[in-house]
N, C-alpha and C positions, 0 to 999 in steps of 0.2 A: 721350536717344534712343539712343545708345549702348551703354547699362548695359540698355535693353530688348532690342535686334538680340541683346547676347551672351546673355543671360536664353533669348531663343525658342530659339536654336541648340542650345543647353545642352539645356534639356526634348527639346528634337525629335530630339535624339541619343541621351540614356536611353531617351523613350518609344519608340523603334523598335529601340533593343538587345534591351529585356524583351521587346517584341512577337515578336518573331523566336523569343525563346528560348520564349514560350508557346504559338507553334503547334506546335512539337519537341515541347515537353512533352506538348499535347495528343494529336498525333499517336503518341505513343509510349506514351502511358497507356490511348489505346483501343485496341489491338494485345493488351496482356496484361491487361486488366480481366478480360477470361472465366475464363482460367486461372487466374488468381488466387484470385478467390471461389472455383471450384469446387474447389482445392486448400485455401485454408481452409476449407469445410462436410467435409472430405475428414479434413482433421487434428482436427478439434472432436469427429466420429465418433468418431475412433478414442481421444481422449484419453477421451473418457465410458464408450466399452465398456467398456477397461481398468481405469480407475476403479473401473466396477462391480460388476467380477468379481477385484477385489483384486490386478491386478497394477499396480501401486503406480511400480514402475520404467518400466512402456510409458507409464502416464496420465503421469506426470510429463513423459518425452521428452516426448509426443506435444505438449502443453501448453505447453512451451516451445519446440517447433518455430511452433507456432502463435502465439505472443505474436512471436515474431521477424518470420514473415511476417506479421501483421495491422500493425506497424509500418512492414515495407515496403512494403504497400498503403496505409496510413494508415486505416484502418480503426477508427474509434472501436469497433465492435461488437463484433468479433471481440477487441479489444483489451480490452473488458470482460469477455467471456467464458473469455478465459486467463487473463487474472490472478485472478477467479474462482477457477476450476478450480485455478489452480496454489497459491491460496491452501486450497482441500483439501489436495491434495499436501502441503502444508509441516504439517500440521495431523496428519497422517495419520503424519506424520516428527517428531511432537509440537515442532516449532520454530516457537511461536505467535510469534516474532519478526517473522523469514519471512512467516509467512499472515497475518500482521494489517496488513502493509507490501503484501501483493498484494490484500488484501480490500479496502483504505481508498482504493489503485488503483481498484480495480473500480465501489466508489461514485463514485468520481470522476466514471466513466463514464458510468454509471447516472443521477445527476443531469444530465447532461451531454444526455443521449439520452432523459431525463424516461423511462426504463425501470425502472416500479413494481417489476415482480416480480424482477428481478436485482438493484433498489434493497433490497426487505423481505430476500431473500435475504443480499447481503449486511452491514445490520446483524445479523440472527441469529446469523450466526456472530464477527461482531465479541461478540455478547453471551455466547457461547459461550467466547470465547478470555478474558476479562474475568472469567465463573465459574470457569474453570481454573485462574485466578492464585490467586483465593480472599481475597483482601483486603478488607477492610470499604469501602476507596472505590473497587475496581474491581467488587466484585459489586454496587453503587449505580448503578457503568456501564451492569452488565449489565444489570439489568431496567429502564436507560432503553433501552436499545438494545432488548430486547425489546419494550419497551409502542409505538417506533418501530414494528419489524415489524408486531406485530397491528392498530396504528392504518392501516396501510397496505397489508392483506388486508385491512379494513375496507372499507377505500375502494375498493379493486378486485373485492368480490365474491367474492374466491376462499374458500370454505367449508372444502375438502381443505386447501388451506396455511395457514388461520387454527385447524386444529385441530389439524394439526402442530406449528403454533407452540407453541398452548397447551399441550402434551403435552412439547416438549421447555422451555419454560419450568418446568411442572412438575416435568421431571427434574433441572434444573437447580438451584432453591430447596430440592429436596429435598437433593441433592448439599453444600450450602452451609449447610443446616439454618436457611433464613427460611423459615418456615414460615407465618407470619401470612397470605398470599397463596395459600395450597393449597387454600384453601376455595373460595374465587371461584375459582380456575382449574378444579378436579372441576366445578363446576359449568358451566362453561363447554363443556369438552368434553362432558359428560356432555349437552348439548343440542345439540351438532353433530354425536355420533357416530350418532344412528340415520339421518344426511341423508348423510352421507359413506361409510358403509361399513356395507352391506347385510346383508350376514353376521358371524355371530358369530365364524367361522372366520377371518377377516381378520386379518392381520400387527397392524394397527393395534387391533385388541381384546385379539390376544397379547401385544405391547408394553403396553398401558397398562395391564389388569388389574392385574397385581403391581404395579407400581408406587404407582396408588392404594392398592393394598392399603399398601404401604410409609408413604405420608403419614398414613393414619389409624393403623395401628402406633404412629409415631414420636410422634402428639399424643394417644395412647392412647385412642384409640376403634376398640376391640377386635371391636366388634359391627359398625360400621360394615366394620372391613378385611374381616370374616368375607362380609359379604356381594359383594365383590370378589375373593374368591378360592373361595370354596365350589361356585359354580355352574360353574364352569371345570376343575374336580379331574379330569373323565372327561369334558373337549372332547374332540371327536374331533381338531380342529387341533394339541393337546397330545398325543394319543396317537399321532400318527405321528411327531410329532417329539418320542419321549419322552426323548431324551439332551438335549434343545437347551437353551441356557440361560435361557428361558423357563418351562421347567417345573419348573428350579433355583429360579429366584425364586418362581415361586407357592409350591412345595411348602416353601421358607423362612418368606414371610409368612403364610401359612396356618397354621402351625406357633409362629410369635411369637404369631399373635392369638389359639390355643387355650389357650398358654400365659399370655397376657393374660387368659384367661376363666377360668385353674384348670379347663383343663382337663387336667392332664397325662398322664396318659397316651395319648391321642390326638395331643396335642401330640410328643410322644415317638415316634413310630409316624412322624408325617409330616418331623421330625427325622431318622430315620434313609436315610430316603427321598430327602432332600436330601442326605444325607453322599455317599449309593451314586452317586445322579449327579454330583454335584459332583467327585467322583473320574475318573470318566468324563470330565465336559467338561473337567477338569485338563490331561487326556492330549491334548484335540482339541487346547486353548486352547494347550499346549506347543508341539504341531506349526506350528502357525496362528505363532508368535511366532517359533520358529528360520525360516521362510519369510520374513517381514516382516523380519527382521535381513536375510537376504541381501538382500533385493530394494530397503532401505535403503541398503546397503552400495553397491549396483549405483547407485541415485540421487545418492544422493553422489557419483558416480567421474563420472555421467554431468553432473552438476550444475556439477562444477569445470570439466570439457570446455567446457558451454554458455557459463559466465562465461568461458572462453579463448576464443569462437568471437564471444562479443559486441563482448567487448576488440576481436579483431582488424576484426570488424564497424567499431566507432567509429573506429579508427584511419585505415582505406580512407575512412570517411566526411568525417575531420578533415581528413588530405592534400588531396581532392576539397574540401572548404569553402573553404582555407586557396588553392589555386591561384585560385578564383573569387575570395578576398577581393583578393587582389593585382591580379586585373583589373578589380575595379568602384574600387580604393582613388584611384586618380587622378580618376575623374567622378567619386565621392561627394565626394571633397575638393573640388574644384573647387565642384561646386555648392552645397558647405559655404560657399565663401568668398562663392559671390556672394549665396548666402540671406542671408549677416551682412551683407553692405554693403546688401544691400536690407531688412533691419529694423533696420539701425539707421539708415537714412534715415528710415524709416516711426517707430520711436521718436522718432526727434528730431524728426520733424513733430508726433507727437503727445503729446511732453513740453509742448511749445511751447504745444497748444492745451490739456493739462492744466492750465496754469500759467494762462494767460489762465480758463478754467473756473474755479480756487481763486480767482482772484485777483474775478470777480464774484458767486461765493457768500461770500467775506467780507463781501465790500460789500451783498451781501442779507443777508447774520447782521449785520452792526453797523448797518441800517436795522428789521431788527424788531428789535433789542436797544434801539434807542429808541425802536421802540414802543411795545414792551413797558413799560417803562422810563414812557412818557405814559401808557399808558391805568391803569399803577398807578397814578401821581399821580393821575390823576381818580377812580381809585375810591376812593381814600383821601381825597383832594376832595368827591367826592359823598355819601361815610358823614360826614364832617366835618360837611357841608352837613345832607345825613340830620337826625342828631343835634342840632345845633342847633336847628332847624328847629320840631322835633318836641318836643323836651325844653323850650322854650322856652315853648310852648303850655302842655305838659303841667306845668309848675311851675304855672302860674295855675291849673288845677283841681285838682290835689292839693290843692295850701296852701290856697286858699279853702274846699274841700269839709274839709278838716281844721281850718281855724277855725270851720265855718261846725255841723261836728259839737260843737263846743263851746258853742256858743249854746245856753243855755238856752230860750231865745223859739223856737228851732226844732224843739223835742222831736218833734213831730206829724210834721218831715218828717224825721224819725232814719233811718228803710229807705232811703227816697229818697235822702237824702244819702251814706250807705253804698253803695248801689248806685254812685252819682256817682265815687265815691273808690274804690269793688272796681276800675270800668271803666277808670280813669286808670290805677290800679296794674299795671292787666293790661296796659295798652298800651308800659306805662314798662317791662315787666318785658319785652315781645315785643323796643322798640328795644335796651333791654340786651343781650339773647341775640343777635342780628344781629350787633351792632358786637362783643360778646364773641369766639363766633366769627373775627371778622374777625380783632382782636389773636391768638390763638391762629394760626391760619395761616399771619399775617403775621412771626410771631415776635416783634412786639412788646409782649407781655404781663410786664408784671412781675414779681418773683418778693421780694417786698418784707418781710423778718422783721423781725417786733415780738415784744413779749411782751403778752398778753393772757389771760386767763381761759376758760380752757374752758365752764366752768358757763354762764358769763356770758354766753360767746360763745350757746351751746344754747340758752339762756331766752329771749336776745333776739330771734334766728333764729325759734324755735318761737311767740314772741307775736306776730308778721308774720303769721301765718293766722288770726288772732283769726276776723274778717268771716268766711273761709271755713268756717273749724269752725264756726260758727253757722250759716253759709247751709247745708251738708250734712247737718247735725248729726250731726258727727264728735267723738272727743273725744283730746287729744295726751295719753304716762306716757313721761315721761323719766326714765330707769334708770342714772345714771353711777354706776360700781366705787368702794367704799371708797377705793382705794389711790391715785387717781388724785389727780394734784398739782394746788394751788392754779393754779398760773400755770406756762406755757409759754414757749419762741419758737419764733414758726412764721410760716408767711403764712396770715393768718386772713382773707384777704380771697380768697384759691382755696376755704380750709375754705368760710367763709359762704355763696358762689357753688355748693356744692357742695351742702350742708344745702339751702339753697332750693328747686333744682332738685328734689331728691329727694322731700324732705319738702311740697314745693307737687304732686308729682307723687302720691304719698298722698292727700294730701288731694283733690284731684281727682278721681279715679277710686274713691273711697270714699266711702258715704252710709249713715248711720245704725250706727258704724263704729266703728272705735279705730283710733289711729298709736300704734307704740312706736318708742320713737327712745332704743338701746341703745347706752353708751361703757364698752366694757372697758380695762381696761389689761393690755394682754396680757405684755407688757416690757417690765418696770421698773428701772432699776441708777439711780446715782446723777445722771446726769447724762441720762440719756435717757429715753425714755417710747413704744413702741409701741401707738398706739389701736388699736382693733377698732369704729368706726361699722357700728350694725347700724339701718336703717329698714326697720320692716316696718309692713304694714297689712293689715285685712278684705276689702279691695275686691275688684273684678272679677278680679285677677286677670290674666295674659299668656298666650296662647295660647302652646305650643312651637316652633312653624313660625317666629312674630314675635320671638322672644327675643332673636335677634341680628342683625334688622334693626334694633330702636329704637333699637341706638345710633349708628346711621347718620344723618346729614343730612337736617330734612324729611320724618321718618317717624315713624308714630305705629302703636302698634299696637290700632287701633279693631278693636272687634267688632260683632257683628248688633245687639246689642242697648242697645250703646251708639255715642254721636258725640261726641266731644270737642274743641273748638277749642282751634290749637296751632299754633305753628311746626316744633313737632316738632327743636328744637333744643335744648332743655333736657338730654336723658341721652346726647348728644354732647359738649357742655359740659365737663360731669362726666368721661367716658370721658379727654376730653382732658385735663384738667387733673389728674387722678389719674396721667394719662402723663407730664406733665410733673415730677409727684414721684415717679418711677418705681413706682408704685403702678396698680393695677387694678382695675375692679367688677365684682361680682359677681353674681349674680342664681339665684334658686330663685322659682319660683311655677308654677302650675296656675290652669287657667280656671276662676272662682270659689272659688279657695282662698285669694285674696290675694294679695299679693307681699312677696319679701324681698330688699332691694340692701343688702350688706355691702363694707367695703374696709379698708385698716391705713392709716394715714401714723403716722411718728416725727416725731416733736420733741422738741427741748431742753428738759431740765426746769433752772426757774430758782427759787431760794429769795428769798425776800419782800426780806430786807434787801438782796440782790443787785444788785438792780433798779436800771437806770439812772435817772437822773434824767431824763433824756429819755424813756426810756421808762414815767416811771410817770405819766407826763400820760395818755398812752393807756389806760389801768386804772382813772385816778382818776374819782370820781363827782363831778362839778362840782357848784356851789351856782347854782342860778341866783339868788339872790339878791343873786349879784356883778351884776349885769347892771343891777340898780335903780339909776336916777340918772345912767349912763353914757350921754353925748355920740355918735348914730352915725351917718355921711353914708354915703345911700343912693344909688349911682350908676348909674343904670340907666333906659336912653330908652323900657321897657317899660311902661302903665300898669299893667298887671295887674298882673306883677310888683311895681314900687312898693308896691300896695296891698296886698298878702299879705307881704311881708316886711314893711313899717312895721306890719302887723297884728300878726304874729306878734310883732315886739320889743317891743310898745307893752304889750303883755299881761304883760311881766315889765318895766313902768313906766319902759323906755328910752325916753329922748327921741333923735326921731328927725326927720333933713332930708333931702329928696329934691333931687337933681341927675341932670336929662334926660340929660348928655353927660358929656365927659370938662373940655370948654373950661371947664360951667359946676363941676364940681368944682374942679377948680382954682384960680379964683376966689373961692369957700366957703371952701376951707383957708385960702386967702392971708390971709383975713379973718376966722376961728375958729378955734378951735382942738376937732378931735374924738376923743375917745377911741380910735374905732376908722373905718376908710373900709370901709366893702363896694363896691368896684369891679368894674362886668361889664365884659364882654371886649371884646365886639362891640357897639359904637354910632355914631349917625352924626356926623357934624363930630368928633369926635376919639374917639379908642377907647382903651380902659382901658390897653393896655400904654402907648401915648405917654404919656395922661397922666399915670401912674406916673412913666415916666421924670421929666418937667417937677416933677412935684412934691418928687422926691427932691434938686433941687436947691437947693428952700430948705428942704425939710421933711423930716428923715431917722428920725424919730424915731417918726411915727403908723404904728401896723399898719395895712398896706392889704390887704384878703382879698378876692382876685379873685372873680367869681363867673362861673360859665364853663357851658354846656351841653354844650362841643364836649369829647371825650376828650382825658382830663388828659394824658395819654400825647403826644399830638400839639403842646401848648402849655406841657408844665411849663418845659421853656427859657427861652420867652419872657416865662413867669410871676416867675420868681425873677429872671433876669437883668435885667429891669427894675427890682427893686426891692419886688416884692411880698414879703410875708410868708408867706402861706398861701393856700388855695384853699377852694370850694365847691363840688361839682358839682350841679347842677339838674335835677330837681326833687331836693331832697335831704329826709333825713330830718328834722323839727322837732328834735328831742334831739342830735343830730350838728351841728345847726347852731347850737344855743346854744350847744354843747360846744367846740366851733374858736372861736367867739368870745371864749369864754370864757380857754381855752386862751391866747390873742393879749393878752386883757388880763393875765391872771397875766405874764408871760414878759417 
């Protein structure tokens, strides 16, 4: 209550100090306002008359009288109009130092008071003092500061000062020899001068004549100058003022351009004509320059005076600040001190409730940090689930539709059953691309180098569209480079993912067609190998607008006259996983011209004998004929399943026994003995990883090969740490699948 009573006292004592001193103020400020204005429109008179009749020394006084008292009126206006004016003056006393420091003044004012025309005014001459320097980045100045001015008679309408402009632009460039812009500026005035000035006898037709004459001289267009100064020889405006230096220049440019035409003796005639006055205005120009010395001389004397009169001006002003500051220095302090004790109250009240604020938005960031945290799990839960689910089904009609195409007795329904087996493959290929995706995202994609066969890898990739290149009637020419090496190390499981995409995307949007599917070896040294995959095909073709949406998520780029089902995740796939080998795709195509997706990856090149032992299982062409005769327990509480795997082993004369569970596996070993176990994952009363375990403690010797639908990624852990040997993922390849088992028996 206390700290408020001294607070009001405080306020109520400055606000009635000021108060007091602002009716004084205003009482005194309306007393001499009259005199004032009217003694500056008084001084501004007489600095322009001066000015304009070349007495150089009164404009300058006059000018600086007037900057003095528009400061002591405070006078934004008048304060633009001196330093203006005085910025002539210094210009005039050729010290563009001076006038560019009172011009730049002047703008100040100008933007200040939103005053266009004393705004365009003074850039011009800023563009003016910038020509006079003459240097390549201040004459760059200049004609921005001019294109300012005429953008800004533009805007105001003024006709007279936007041809001004143009006219002293012109003389300027001319001056500076950039010429490239004297063309557009002739023409510019050349269409405002019959709206500005009526007669031909006008100052502004005397001034510009020679001059243009001058530009087309200087860029040799002789004919052009002729007609700028010929009509003008016997002005009557030139013949009253036939000493002035007006008729000096014509009778010069007139005499270059006859000279320019060979014409010289004519040339020669108006040549001498210019000497006689040039002699003449010699003599004005003399007299004209010892005047402007004195009255220089008188500026300067009067100039140091004004800086003596200002100095003591400030001085009167600083004592007078300096007596006020010692009388307000005890209230401002004071109320210095008590504003700190009253914000650092108010600080420390609202540290207090800053800290309570951090302290329950951590507590909201580490409740969605576990939420977040849950709803991955479940999404990685639900694609688990997904995948199984679906993959599980989808094993029963591939493998049946795939033994069931080997059946002779079923010839008749060969389309049918290919249809059966396109529609599986399509659907196995959509749950791929989803959960693919997904690993890429997630960043749990592997990046797993073997060594395998390029060729190999091509052939086996490109006979996967079998069906489809029949059902389009497409036809694949695989083109691989001389040089390229037998055998690589690489991840051929991004390549293959990569080839599919592509090359199923060919095939699809192409009918009655060709795929070239082209491997260069771009760069070759001993140990390395740069491809160049090039897939191209006949087909429809990619509009240009859709080029670089397809490899977006969920996009496809259909047109009118096709519709194609898709996930539209297949050339995201690709994009990604090229990114992940820092590698890129490419793309050229036109609507009905086809298309072409090209990219590079390197690999390691590996020589035959090199080869690890481990890795030549993965190269090697198995016999399936190991398989005849060999003992194998089928573990799997699926009946389909059961049926299509004992199908498939039975056909290469493996004898084969089915167990529903893990319990009744178990039980089977205890009591046989089999070559190889296929154990799946997920079953009910006991599931493959338990019974794995329980088996490995009297039996460590049988290969157990899980057989799993769910991504390998999410369960290799639980795979091997239990004791399994190897895996299967479902619906898998018939050849991949004798090959692992295969594999498991050798080893």
């Amino acid at each position: 209550m206390r700290l408020k009573l001294i607070l009001f006292f405080s306020f109520s004592f400055l606000f009635s100090f000021s108060f007091c001193q602002e009716v004084k103020n205003n009482r005194d400020s309306s007393l001499v306002n009259f005199n004032k204005t009217k003694e500056l429109k008084a001084l501004d008179s007489l600095g322009l008359s001066a000015f304009m009749s070349g007495r150089y020394y009164d404009s300058f006084k006059a000018h600086t009288q007037l900057l003095e008292k528009a400061r002591a009126a405070n006078s934004d206006y008048y304060k633009l109009k001196a330093n203006s004016r005085l910025g002539y003056d210094y210009l005039e006393q050729n010290d563009t130092i001076s006038a560019e420091k009172n011009i730049n003044k002047a703008i100040e004012y100008a933007i200040k008071l939103k005053n266009d025309p004393f705004l365009g005014e003074g850039y011009m001459t800023l563009s003016f003092i910038n020509f006079v320097k003459g240097k390549e980045e201040k004459i760059n100045k200049a004609i921005a500061y001019m294109e300012k001015t005429i953008a800004l008679n533009i805007k105001t309408g003024d006709t007279v000062n936007l041809t001004n402009t143009y006219y002293n632009y012109l003389n300027n460039i001319i001056k500076v020899n950039h010429l490239d812009k004297g063309e557009k500026i002739i023409k510019k005035i050349n269409g405002f001068l019959p709206m500005v000035s009526k007669s031909r006898d006008s100052l502004l037709y005397v001034d510009y004549m020679p001059l243009a004459a001058s530009y087309y001289n200087l860029i040799k267009d002789y004919k052009e100058a002729i007609k700028y100064t010929s009509p003008y020889l016997n002005d009557s405006n030139f013949k009253k003022q036939q000493f002035s230096l007006h008729l000096e220049k014509l009778y010069i440019e007139y005499s270059i351009a006859l000279e320019g035409l060979k014409k010289y003796e004519e040339s020669l005639k108006y040549g001498r004509l210019y000497d006689s006055i040039k002699a003449l205005n010699f003599q004005k120009q003399k007299s004209k320059e010892t005047a402007e010395i004195t009255a220089k001389f008188k500026v300067e004397e009067y100039r140091e005076q004004a800086i003596k009169a200002e100095f003591d001006s400030k001085l009167k002003t600083e004592k007078i600040k300096f007596k006020s500051i010692i009388n307000y220095t005890l209230i401002v302090g004071t109320i210095i001190s008590l504003l700190f004790l009253v914000q650092f109250y108010f600080l420390s009240k609202k540290r207090k409730q800053l800290i309570k604020e951090v302290s329950i938005k951590n507590q909201e960031y580490l409740e969605a940090k576990e939420e977040a945290e849950r709803l991955s799990k479940e999404k990685i839960s639900f694609f688990s689930t997904v995948s199984h689910e679906l993959r599980t089904p989808l094993y029963g009609v591939i493998g049946l539709s795939s033994i069931l195409l080997e059946d002779e007795s079923l010839k008749s329904h060969q389309e049918d059953l290919k249809s059966l087996k396109f529609s599986a493959d399509y659907l196995l290929a959509l749950v791929n691309d989803v959960l693919e995706i997904n690993k890429i995202d997630s960043n749990k994609i592997e990046n797993e180098q073997k060594v395998f066969s390029i060729t190999s890898l091509i052939a086996t990739v490109s006979s996967s569209f079998e069906y489809m290149l029949i059902q389009n009637k497409n036809q694949i020419h695989i083109s691989v480079s001389e040089n390229m090496p037998v055998f690589i190390r690489g991840n051929s499981i991004h390549l293959s993912r990569i080839l599919i995409n592509l090359i199923g995307n060919a095939c699809k949007f192409t009918e009655n067609g060709d795929i070239f599917i082209v491997l260069e070896a771009e760069c070759l040294t001993d140990d390395c190998v740069k491809i160049k995959f090039s897939i191209r095909d006949t087909g429809i073709g990619i509009i240009k607008s859709k080029q670089r949406t397809i490899f977006e998520e969920f996009t496809q780029a259909n047109s009118e006259n096709y519709n194609y089902q898709g996930t539209g995740l297949g050339l995201p796939i690709v994009s990604k996983l090229l990114e992940l080998s820092n590698s890129k795709i490419f793309l050229e195509s036109d609507l009905g011209e086809g298309s072409l997706f090209y990219f590079t990856l390197s690999y390691e090149t590996v020589i035959e004998n090199e080869i690890k032992d481990n890795e030549r299982s993965t190269i090697s062409v198995f016999n399936n004929m190991l398989l005849e005769g060999k003992h194998i327990l089928i573990v799997d509480d699926n009946r389909i399943n059961q049926i299509v795997t004992k199908k498939i082993l039975e056909k290469e004369q493996v004898v084969c026994e089915i167990a529903n569970n893990g319990q009744e596996a178990i039980e089977m070993i205890k009591e046989h003995e089999y070559d190889v176990v296929l154990m799946d994952i997920n079953m009910p009363i006991k599931g493959g990883v338990q019974a794995t375990k329980e088996v490995r403690e009297f039996n460590t010797k049988v290969p157990i090969i899980a057989l799993t639908a769910v991504e390998i990624e999410e369960v290799r852990h639980q795979i091997f740490d239990c004791g399994m040997t190897d895996f299967i993922l479902k619906p898998y390849d018939i050849n991949k699948f004798k090959e692992i088992i295969i594999k498991n028996l050798i080893s």
